[in-house]
C-alpha positions in Angstrom: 26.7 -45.9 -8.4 23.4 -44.9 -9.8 19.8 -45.1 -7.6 17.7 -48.2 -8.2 14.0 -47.8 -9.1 13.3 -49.0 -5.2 15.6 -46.3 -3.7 14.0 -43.5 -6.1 10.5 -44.3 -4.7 11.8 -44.3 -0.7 13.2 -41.3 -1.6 10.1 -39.7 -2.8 7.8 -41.2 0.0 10.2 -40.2 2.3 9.8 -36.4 1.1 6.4 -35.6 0.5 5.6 -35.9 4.0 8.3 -33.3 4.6 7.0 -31.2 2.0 3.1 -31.2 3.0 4.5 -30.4 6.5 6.1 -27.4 5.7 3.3 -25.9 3.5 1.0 -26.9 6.2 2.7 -24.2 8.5 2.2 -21.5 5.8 0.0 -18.6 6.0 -3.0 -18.9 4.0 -4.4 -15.1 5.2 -3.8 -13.7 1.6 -6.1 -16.2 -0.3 -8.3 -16.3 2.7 -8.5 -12.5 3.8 -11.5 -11.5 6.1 -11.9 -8.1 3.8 -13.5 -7.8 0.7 -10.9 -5.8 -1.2 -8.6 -8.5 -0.3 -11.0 -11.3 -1.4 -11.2 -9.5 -4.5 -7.7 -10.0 -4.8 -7.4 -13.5 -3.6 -10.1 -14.3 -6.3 -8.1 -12.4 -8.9 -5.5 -14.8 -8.4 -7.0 -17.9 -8.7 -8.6 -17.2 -12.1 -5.5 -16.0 -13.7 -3.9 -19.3 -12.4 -6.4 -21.2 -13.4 -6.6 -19.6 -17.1 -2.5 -20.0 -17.3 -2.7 -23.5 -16.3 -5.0 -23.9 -19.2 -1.9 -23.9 -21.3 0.8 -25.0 -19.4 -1.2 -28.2 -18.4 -1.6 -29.4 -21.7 1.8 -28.8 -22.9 3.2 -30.4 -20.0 1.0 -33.5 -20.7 1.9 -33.6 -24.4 5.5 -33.0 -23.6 5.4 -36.1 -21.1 3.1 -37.9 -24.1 5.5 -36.8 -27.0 8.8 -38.0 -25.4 7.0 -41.5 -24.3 5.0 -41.9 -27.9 8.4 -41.5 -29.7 11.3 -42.5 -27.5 13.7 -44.6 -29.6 12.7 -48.3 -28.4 9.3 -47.4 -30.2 9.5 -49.0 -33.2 5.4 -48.5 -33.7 5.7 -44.7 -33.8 5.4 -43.1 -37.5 8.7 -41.8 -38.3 8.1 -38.7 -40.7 11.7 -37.2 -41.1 10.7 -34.3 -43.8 7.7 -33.5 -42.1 7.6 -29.6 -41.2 4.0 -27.6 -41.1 0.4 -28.5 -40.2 -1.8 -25.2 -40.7 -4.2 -26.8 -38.1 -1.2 -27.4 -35.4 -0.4 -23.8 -35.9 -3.5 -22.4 -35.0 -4.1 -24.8 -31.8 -0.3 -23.7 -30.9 -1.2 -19.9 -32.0 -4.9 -20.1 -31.4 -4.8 -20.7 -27.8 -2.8 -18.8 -26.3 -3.5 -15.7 -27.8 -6.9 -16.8 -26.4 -5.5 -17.0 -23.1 -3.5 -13.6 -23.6 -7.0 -11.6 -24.6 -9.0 -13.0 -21.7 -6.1 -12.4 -19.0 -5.8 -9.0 -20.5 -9.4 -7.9 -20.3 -9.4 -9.2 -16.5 -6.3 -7.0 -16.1 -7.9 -3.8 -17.2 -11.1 -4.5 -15.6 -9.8 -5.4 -12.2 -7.4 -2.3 -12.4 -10.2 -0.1 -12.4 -11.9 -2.0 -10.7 -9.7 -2.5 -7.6 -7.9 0.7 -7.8 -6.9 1.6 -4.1 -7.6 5.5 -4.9 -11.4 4.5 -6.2 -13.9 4.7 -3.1 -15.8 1.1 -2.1 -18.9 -0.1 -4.1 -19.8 -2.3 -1.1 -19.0 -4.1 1.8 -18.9 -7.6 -0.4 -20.3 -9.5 -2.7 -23.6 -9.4 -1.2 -23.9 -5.9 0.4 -23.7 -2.5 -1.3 -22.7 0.0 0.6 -25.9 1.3 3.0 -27.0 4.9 2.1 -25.4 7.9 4.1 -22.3 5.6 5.4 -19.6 7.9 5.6 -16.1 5.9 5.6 -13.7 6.4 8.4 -10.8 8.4 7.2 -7.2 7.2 8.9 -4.1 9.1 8.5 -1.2 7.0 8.2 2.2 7.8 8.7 5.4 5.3 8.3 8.1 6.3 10.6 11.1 4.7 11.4 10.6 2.3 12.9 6.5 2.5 13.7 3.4 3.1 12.6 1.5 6.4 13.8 -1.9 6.1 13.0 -4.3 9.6 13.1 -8.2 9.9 13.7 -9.3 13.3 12.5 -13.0 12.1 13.1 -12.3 11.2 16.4 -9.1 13.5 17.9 -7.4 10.6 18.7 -4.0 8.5 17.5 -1.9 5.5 17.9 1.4 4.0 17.5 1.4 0.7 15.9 -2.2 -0.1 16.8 -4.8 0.5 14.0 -8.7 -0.5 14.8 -11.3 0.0 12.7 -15.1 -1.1 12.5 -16.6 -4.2 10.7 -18.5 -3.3 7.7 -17.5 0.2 7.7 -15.8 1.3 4.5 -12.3 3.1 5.5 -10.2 5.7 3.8 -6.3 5.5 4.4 -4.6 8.7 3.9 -0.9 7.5 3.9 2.7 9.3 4.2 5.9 8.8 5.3 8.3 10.7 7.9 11.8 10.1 5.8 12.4 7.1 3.4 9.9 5.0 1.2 8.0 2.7 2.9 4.9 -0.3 2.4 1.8 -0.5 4.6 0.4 -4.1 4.3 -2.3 -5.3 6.0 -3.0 -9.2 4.0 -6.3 -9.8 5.7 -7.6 -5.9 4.4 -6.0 -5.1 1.3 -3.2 -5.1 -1.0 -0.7 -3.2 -0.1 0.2 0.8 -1.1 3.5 2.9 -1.0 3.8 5.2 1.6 6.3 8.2 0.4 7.6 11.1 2.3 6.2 14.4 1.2 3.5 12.9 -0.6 0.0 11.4 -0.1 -1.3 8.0 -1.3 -4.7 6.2 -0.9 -6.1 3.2 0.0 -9.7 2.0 0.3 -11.2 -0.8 2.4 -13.3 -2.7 4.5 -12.8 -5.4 7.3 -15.4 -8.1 7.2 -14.8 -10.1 10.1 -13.8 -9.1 13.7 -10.5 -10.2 14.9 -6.8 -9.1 15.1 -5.2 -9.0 11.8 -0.5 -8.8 11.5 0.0 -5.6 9.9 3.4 -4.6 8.5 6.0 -3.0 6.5 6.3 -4.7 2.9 9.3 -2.5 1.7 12.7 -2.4 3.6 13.7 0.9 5.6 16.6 0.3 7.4 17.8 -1.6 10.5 14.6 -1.8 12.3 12.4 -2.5 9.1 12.1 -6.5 10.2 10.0 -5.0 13.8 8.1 -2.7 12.0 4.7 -4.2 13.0 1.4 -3.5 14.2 -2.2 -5.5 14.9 -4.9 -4.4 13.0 -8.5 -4.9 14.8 -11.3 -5.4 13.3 -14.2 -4.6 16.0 -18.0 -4.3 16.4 -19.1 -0.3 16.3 -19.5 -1.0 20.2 -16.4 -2.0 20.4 -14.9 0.5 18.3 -16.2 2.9 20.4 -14.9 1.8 23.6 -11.7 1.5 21.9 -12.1 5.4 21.3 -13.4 6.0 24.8 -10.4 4.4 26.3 -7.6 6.2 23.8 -9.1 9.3 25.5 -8.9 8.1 28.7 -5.2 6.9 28.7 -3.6 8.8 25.8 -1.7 11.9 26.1 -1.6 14.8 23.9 0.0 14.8 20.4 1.7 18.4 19.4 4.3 18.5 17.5 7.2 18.9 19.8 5.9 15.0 20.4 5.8 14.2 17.3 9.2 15.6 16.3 10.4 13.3 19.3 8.5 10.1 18.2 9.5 10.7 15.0 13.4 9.8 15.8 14.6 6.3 14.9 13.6 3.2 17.8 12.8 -0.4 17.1 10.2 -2.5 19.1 7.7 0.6 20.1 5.1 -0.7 22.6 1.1 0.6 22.0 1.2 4.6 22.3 -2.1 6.1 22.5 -2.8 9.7 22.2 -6.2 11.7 24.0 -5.8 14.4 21.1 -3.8 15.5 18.2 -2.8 19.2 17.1 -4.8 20.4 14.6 -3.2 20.9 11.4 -0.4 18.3 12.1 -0.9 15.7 9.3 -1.1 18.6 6.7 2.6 19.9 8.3 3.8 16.0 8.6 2.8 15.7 4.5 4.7 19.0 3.9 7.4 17.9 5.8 7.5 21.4 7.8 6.3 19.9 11.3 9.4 21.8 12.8 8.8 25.2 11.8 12.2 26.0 11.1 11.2 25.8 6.8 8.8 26.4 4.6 5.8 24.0 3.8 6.4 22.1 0.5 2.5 23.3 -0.2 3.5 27.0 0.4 7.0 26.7 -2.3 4.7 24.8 -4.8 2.1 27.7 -4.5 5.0 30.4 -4.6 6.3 28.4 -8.2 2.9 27.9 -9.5 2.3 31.9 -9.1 5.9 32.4 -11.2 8.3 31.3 -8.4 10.5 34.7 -6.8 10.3 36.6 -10.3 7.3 38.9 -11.3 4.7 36.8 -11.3 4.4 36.1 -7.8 6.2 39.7 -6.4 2.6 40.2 -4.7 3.0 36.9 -3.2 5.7 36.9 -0.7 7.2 39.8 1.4 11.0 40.5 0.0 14.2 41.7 1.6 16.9 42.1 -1.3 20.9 43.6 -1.1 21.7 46.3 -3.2 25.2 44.9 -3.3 24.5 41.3 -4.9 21.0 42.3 -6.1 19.8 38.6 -4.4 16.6 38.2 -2.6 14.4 36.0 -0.1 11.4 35.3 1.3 10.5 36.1 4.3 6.5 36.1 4.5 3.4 34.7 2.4 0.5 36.3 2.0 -2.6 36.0 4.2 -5.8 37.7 4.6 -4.7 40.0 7.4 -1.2 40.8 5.3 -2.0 40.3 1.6 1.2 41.3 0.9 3.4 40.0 3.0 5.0 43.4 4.3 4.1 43.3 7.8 5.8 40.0 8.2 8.6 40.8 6.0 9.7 43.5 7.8 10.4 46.2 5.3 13.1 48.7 5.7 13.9 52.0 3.9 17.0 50.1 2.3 15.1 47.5 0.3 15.3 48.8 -3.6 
Protein backbone atom coordinates (compact mmCIF):
# COMPACT_ATOMS: atom_id res chain seq x y z
CA UNK A 1 0.00 0.00 0.00
CA UNK A 2 1.74 3.18 -0.92
CA UNK A 3 1.98 6.51 1.60
CA UNK A 4 -0.52 9.25 1.00
CA UNK A 5 0.66 12.85 0.50
CA UNK A 6 -0.81 13.49 4.28
CA UNK A 7 1.26 10.56 5.81
CA UNK A 8 4.56 11.75 3.73
CA UNK A 9 4.33 15.24 5.38
CA UNK A 10 3.72 13.65 9.23
CA UNK A 11 6.45 11.75 8.51
CA UNK A 12 8.73 14.59 7.69
CA UNK A 13 7.44 16.88 10.60
CA UNK A 14 7.75 14.11 12.74
CA UNK A 15 11.65 13.92 11.86
CA UNK A 16 13.10 17.06 11.66
CA UNK A 17 12.66 17.70 15.15
CA UNK A 18 14.66 14.50 15.66
CA UNK A 19 17.15 15.51 13.36
CA UNK A 20 17.81 19.29 14.78
CA UNK A 21 18.05 17.46 18.20
CA UNK A 22 20.67 15.33 17.46
CA UNK A 23 22.91 18.00 15.67
CA UNK A 24 22.12 20.18 18.50
CA UNK A 25 24.24 17.76 20.83
CA UNK A 26 27.25 18.01 18.34
CA UNK A 27 30.43 19.53 19.02
CA UNK A 28 30.93 22.73 17.25
CA UNK A 29 34.77 23.20 18.92
CA UNK A 30 36.36 22.70 15.40
CA UNK A 31 34.48 25.56 13.53
CA UNK A 32 34.58 27.52 16.74
CA UNK A 33 38.18 26.83 18.05
CA UNK A 34 39.58 29.37 20.77
CA UNK A 35 43.14 29.32 18.76
CA UNK A 36 44.01 31.05 15.89
CA UNK A 37 45.73 28.30 13.83
CA UNK A 38 42.53 26.44 14.35
CA UNK A 39 40.31 29.50 13.29
CA UNK A 40 42.39 29.62 10.37
CA UNK A 41 41.33 26.26 9.62
CA UNK A 42 37.68 26.64 10.52
CA UNK A 43 37.74 29.64 8.05
CA UNK A 44 39.39 27.44 5.43
CA UNK A 45 36.48 25.35 5.47
CA UNK A 46 33.83 27.42 5.14
CA UNK A 47 35.12 29.21 2.02
CA UNK A 48 35.88 26.07 0.18
CA UNK A 49 32.15 25.05 1.09
CA UNK A 50 30.91 27.92 0.17
CA UNK A 51 32.86 28.13 -3.35
CA UNK A 52 31.69 24.24 -3.95
CA UNK A 53 28.17 25.00 -3.29
CA UNK A 54 28.55 27.59 -5.91
CA UNK A 55 28.15 24.74 -8.35
CA UNK A 56 26.37 22.13 -6.83
CA UNK A 57 23.52 24.62 -5.81
CA UNK A 58 22.74 25.48 -9.11
CA UNK A 59 22.75 22.16 -10.67
CA UNK A 60 20.72 20.85 -8.05
CA UNK A 61 18.18 23.71 -8.70
CA UNK A 62 18.18 23.15 -12.48
CA UNK A 63 18.06 19.44 -12.00
CA UNK A 64 14.81 19.92 -9.78
CA UNK A 65 13.74 22.85 -12.63
CA UNK A 66 14.60 20.52 -15.68
CA UNK A 67 12.70 17.35 -14.52
CA UNK A 68 9.50 19.70 -13.52
CA UNK A 69 9.81 22.01 -16.87
CA UNK A 70 9.77 18.74 -18.97
CA UNK A 71 8.03 15.94 -17.18
CA UNK A 72 5.66 14.27 -19.67
CA UNK A 73 2.19 15.78 -18.63
CA UNK A 74 3.82 19.11 -19.98
CA UNK A 75 2.50 19.44 -23.11
CA UNK A 76 3.81 23.47 -23.17
CA UNK A 77 7.49 22.44 -23.03
CA UNK A 78 9.42 22.64 -26.51
CA UNK A 79 10.13 19.24 -27.51
CA UNK A 80 13.52 19.42 -29.63
CA UNK A 81 14.31 15.67 -30.28
CA UNK A 82 17.62 16.31 -32.68
CA UNK A 83 18.81 18.91 -30.61
CA UNK A 84 22.55 18.20 -29.38
CA UNK A 85 25.16 21.26 -28.87
CA UNK A 86 24.93 24.96 -27.65
CA UNK A 87 28.58 26.42 -27.71
CA UNK A 88 27.21 28.91 -25.00
CA UNK A 89 25.90 25.88 -22.64
CA UNK A 90 29.27 24.38 -22.95
CA UNK A 91 31.12 27.06 -21.66
CA UNK A 92 28.60 27.86 -18.61
CA UNK A 93 28.89 23.90 -18.01
CA UNK A 94 32.83 24.08 -18.74
CA UNK A 95 33.34 27.76 -17.74
CA UNK A 96 32.34 27.42 -14.25
CA UNK A 97 33.70 25.00 -12.80
CA UNK A 98 37.00 25.22 -13.99
CA UNK A 99 36.52 28.62 -12.39
CA UNK A 100 35.74 27.03 -9.22
CA UNK A 101 38.73 24.45 -9.66
CA UNK A 102 41.39 27.59 -10.14
CA UNK A 103 40.14 29.54 -7.26
CA UNK A 104 39.95 26.37 -4.74
CA UNK A 105 43.36 25.51 -6.05
CA UNK A 106 45.13 28.75 -5.43
CA UNK A 107 43.51 28.79 -1.73
CA UNK A 108 45.03 25.29 -1.44
CA UNK A 109 48.53 26.31 -2.21
CA UNK A 110 48.28 29.46 -0.35
CA UNK A 111 46.87 28.01 2.82
CA UNK A 112 49.47 25.07 2.70
CA UNK A 113 52.10 27.40 3.04
CA UNK A 114 50.40 29.33 4.84
CA UNK A 115 49.22 26.95 7.64
CA UNK A 116 52.10 24.58 7.53
CA UNK A 117 52.44 23.20 11.15
CA UNK A 118 56.40 23.19 10.66
CA UNK A 119 56.34 27.15 9.74
CA UNK A 120 56.64 29.35 13.06
CA UNK A 121 53.44 31.80 13.94
CA UNK A 122 53.07 35.21 12.23
CA UNK A 123 50.75 36.25 15.09
CA UNK A 124 48.60 35.66 17.74
CA UNK A 125 45.35 36.35 15.28
CA UNK A 126 43.99 38.35 13.00
CA UNK A 127 44.57 41.42 14.85
CA UNK A 128 47.92 40.84 16.71
CA UNK A 129 51.30 40.18 15.27
CA UNK A 130 53.44 38.48 17.26
CA UNK A 131 55.03 41.23 20.01
CA UNK A 132 58.91 41.68 19.52
CA UNK A 133 61.28 39.35 21.57
CA UNK A 134 58.36 36.63 22.39
CA UNK A 135 60.12 33.55 22.51
CA UNK A 136 57.50 30.52 21.95
CA UNK A 137 57.26 27.88 24.54
CA UNK A 138 58.80 24.73 23.19
CA UNK A 139 56.77 21.33 24.52
CA UNK A 140 58.01 17.92 23.96
CA UNK A 141 55.46 15.55 23.17
CA UNK A 142 55.61 11.96 23.39
CA UNK A 143 52.60 9.40 22.52
CA UNK A 144 52.82 6.39 24.55
CA UNK A 145 50.61 3.68 24.96
CA UNK A 146 48.27 4.51 26.29
CA UNK A 147 49.16 8.38 27.56
CA UNK A 148 50.41 11.48 26.77
CA UNK A 149 53.89 12.55 28.45
CA UNK A 150 54.30 15.97 27.97
CA UNK A 151 58.16 17.59 28.54
CA UNK A 152 59.10 21.33 29.53
CA UNK A 153 62.81 21.80 28.74
CA UNK A 154 62.30 25.67 29.57
CA UNK A 155 60.90 24.87 32.73
CA UNK A 156 62.44 21.21 34.05
CA UNK A 157 59.21 19.99 34.42
CA UNK A 158 56.64 17.17 32.84
CA UNK A 159 53.27 15.72 32.76
CA UNK A 160 51.24 12.78 31.95
CA UNK A 161 48.14 13.56 30.14
CA UNK A 162 47.97 17.20 31.32
CA UNK A 163 49.30 19.89 28.84
CA UNK A 164 48.97 23.80 29.96
CA UNK A 165 50.11 26.41 28.14
CA UNK A 166 49.83 30.39 28.18
CA UNK A 167 47.24 32.54 26.36
CA UNK A 168 48.75 34.50 23.63
CA UNK A 169 52.02 32.87 23.75
CA UNK A 170 53.06 31.16 20.54
CA UNK A 171 54.03 27.32 21.34
CA UNK A 172 56.31 24.91 19.61
CA UNK A 173 55.30 21.16 19.75
CA UNK A 174 58.21 18.89 19.40
CA UNK A 175 56.29 15.47 18.94
CA UNK A 176 57.40 11.60 18.99
CA UNK A 177 56.15 8.50 19.70
CA UNK A 178 57.36 5.52 22.18
CA UNK A 179 56.34 2.39 19.70
CA UNK A 180 53.48 2.61 17.06
CA UNK A 181 52.03 5.61 14.98
CA UNK A 182 50.02 7.81 16.71
CA UNK A 183 47.77 11.42 16.30
CA UNK A 184 47.91 14.34 18.74
CA UNK A 185 44.67 16.49 18.29
CA UNK A 186 43.86 19.18 20.18
CA UNK A 187 40.38 20.81 18.03
CA UNK A 188 40.25 23.98 19.94
CA UNK A 189 44.42 24.59 19.05
CA UNK A 190 45.17 23.19 15.92
CA UNK A 191 44.86 20.64 13.37
CA UNK A 192 46.18 17.75 14.15
CA UNK A 193 49.99 16.14 13.39
CA UNK A 194 51.41 12.46 13.32
CA UNK A 195 53.38 11.58 15.97
CA UNK A 196 55.93 8.61 14.79
CA UNK A 197 58.37 6.65 16.76
CA UNK A 198 62.02 7.44 16.01
CA UNK A 199 61.17 10.52 14.46
CA UNK A 200 60.34 14.13 15.13
CA UNK A 201 57.38 16.24 13.84
CA UNK A 202 56.20 19.81 14.41
CA UNK A 203 53.46 21.73 15.27
CA UNK A 204 52.95 25.45 15.78
CA UNK A 205 50.28 27.33 17.79
CA UNK A 206 48.68 29.54 20.01
CA UNK A 207 45.63 29.38 22.54
CA UNK A 208 43.49 32.43 22.44
CA UNK A 209 41.13 32.03 25.10
CA UNK A 210 41.68 30.58 28.71
CA UNK A 211 39.86 27.47 29.50
CA UNK A 212 40.16 23.64 29.36
CA UNK A 213 40.30 22.25 25.98
CA UNK A 214 39.66 17.68 25.23
CA UNK A 215 42.79 16.69 23.79
CA UNK A 216 43.24 13.25 22.17
CA UNK A 217 44.53 10.57 20.07
CA UNK A 218 43.09 10.89 16.26
CA UNK A 219 44.85 7.68 14.99
CA UNK A 220 44.10 4.16 16.58
CA UNK A 221 46.97 2.42 18.73
CA UNK A 222 45.67 -0.53 20.17
CA UNK A 223 43.24 -1.51 22.92
CA UNK A 224 43.50 1.48 25.06
CA UNK A 225 43.59 4.01 22.03
CA UNK A 226 39.65 5.02 22.89
CA UNK A 227 41.10 6.51 26.76
CA UNK A 228 43.90 8.04 25.27
CA UNK A 229 43.00 11.55 26.50
CA UNK A 230 44.16 14.51 28.07
CA UNK A 231 42.84 18.43 29.03
CA UNK A 232 44.65 20.99 27.46
CA UNK A 233 44.61 24.47 29.53
CA UNK A 234 44.78 27.46 28.32
CA UNK A 235 45.94 29.88 31.39
CA UNK A 236 46.83 33.53 32.12
CA UNK A 237 51.03 33.80 32.49
CA UNK A 238 50.08 34.00 36.26
CA UNK A 239 48.48 31.17 36.10
CA UNK A 240 50.83 29.38 34.03
CA UNK A 241 53.19 30.02 36.45
CA UNK A 242 51.57 28.69 39.44
CA UNK A 243 50.89 25.72 37.42
CA UNK A 244 54.76 25.46 37.10
CA UNK A 245 55.27 26.23 40.80
CA UNK A 246 53.03 23.58 41.84
CA UNK A 247 54.51 20.65 39.23
CA UNK A 248 57.63 21.39 41.29
CA UNK A 249 56.09 21.13 44.40
CA UNK A 250 54.31 17.79 43.95
CA UNK A 251 56.05 16.10 41.02
CA UNK A 252 58.71 13.63 41.37
CA UNK A 253 61.78 13.11 39.40
CA UNK A 254 61.75 11.80 35.75
CA UNK A 255 65.05 9.58 34.86
CA UNK A 256 64.85 7.07 32.72
CA UNK A 257 64.46 4.01 34.77
CA UNK A 258 60.86 6.05 35.22
CA UNK A 259 60.35 6.55 32.06
CA UNK A 260 61.24 3.04 30.79
CA UNK A 261 58.43 2.04 33.50
CA UNK A 262 55.78 4.64 32.34
CA UNK A 263 56.50 3.74 29.14
CA UNK A 264 54.77 0.08 29.53
CA UNK A 265 51.20 -0.30 28.21
CA UNK A 266 48.08 1.04 30.94
CA UNK A 267 44.84 2.53 30.04
CA UNK A 268 43.04 5.39 32.13
CA UNK A 269 46.49 7.12 33.64
CA UNK A 270 45.51 9.70 36.26
CA UNK A 271 47.54 13.36 36.12
CA UNK A 272 51.37 12.52 36.72
CA UNK A 273 53.47 15.40 37.44
CA UNK A 274 57.18 15.38 37.39
CA UNK A 275 59.57 18.24 39.66
CA UNK A 276 62.43 17.54 37.03
CA UNK A 277 63.36 15.59 33.99
CA UNK A 278 66.86 13.94 33.05
CA UNK A 279 68.71 15.88 30.88
CA UNK A 280 69.17 14.49 27.60
CA UNK A 281 66.02 12.22 27.81
CA UNK A 282 63.81 13.45 24.86
CA UNK A 283 66.97 13.22 22.57
CA UNK A 284 67.37 9.23 23.89
CA UNK A 285 63.35 8.84 23.72
CA UNK A 286 63.57 10.17 19.71
CA UNK A 287 66.54 7.78 19.26
CA UNK A 288 64.76 5.22 20.79
CA UNK A 289 68.01 4.20 23.02
CA UNK A 290 66.41 5.39 26.51
CA UNK A 291 67.52 1.92 27.81
CA UNK A 292 71.11 1.89 27.14
CA UNK A 293 71.25 -1.51 26.11
CA UNK A 294 71.70 -0.19 21.97
CA UNK A 295 72.88 2.23 20.07
CA UNK A 296 71.14 5.67 19.33
CA UNK A 297 69.52 5.75 15.90
CA UNK A 298 71.51 9.40 15.64
CA UNK A 299 74.84 7.62 16.49
CA UNK A 300 74.20 4.46 13.43
CA UNK A 301 72.98 7.29 11.03
CA UNK A 302 76.25 9.26 11.73
CA UNK A 303 78.33 5.93 11.60
CA UNK A 304 76.52 5.37 7.77
CA UNK A 305 76.82 8.90 6.73
CA UNK A 306 80.80 8.58 7.53
CA UNK A 307 80.81 5.16 5.09
CA UNK A 308 79.00 2.78 7.59
CA UNK A 309 81.77 -0.09 9.20
CA UNK A 310 83.95 -0.02 5.90
CA UNK A 311 86.82 2.57 5.36
CA UNK A 312 85.35 5.48 5.47
CA UNK A 313 84.37 5.64 8.91
CA UNK A 314 87.43 3.08 10.36
CA UNK A 315 88.40 6.32 12.47
CA UNK A 316 84.95 6.45 13.63
CA UNK A 317 84.22 3.66 15.86
CA UNK A 318 86.55 1.39 18.02
CA UNK A 319 86.69 -2.27 16.34
CA UNK A 320 87.14 -5.78 17.63
CA UNK A 321 87.28 -8.29 14.61
CA UNK A 322 87.99 -12.54 14.47
CA UNK A 323 90.64 -13.60 12.54
CA UNK A 324 88.60 -16.76 11.98
CA UNK A 325 85.39 -15.29 10.17
CA UNK A 326 87.14 -11.91 9.46
CA UNK A 327 83.61 -10.13 10.97
CA UNK A 328 83.68 -7.08 12.98
CA UNK A 329 81.65 -4.77 15.59
CA UNK A 330 81.41 -1.75 17.20
CA UNK A 331 82.04 -1.34 20.31
CA UNK A 332 82.86 2.54 20.89
CA UNK A 333 82.21 6.03 19.02
CA UNK A 334 84.37 8.61 19.05
CA UNK A 335 84.53 11.50 21.46
CA UNK A 336 86.70 14.24 22.31
CA UNK A 337 88.46 12.49 25.20
CA UNK A 338 88.82 9.15 22.75
CA UNK A 339 88.85 10.32 19.19
CA UNK A 340 89.28 7.08 18.23
CA UNK A 341 87.32 4.96 20.05
CA UNK A 342 90.29 2.64 21.44
CA UNK A 343 90.02 3.20 24.91
CA UNK A 344 86.44 2.20 24.91
CA UNK A 345 86.84 -0.55 22.57
CA UNK A 346 89.20 -2.29 24.45
CA UNK A 347 91.89 -3.27 22.02
CA UNK A 348 93.80 -6.42 22.35
CA UNK A 349 96.99 -7.74 20.73
CA UNK A 350 94.68 -10.27 18.74
CA UNK A 351 92.76 -7.74 16.70
CA UNK A 352 94.35 -7.80 12.90
Amino acid sequence: MSSSPSHLRTAVRLGLPGLILLLAGCDTVVMKPSGDIAAQQAQLIVTSTLLMLLIIVPVIALTLFFAWRYRQSNTEAAYTPDWDHSTRLELVIWGAPLLIIIALGALTWISTHKLDPYRPLERLDAQRPIPAGVQPLEVQVVALDWKWLFLYPEQGIATVNELAAPVDRPIRFRITASTVMNSFYVPALAGQVYAMPGMETKLHAVINKAGVYDGFSANYSGDGFSHMRFKFHGLSHADFERWVAGNKAQGEALGRANYLKLEQPSEREPVRRYASVDRGLWDAIVNRCVDGSKMCMSQMMAIDAAGGLGKGSIDGVGRKAWRQSQRSYVTALCTPDNPRGLAAAGTDSTQP
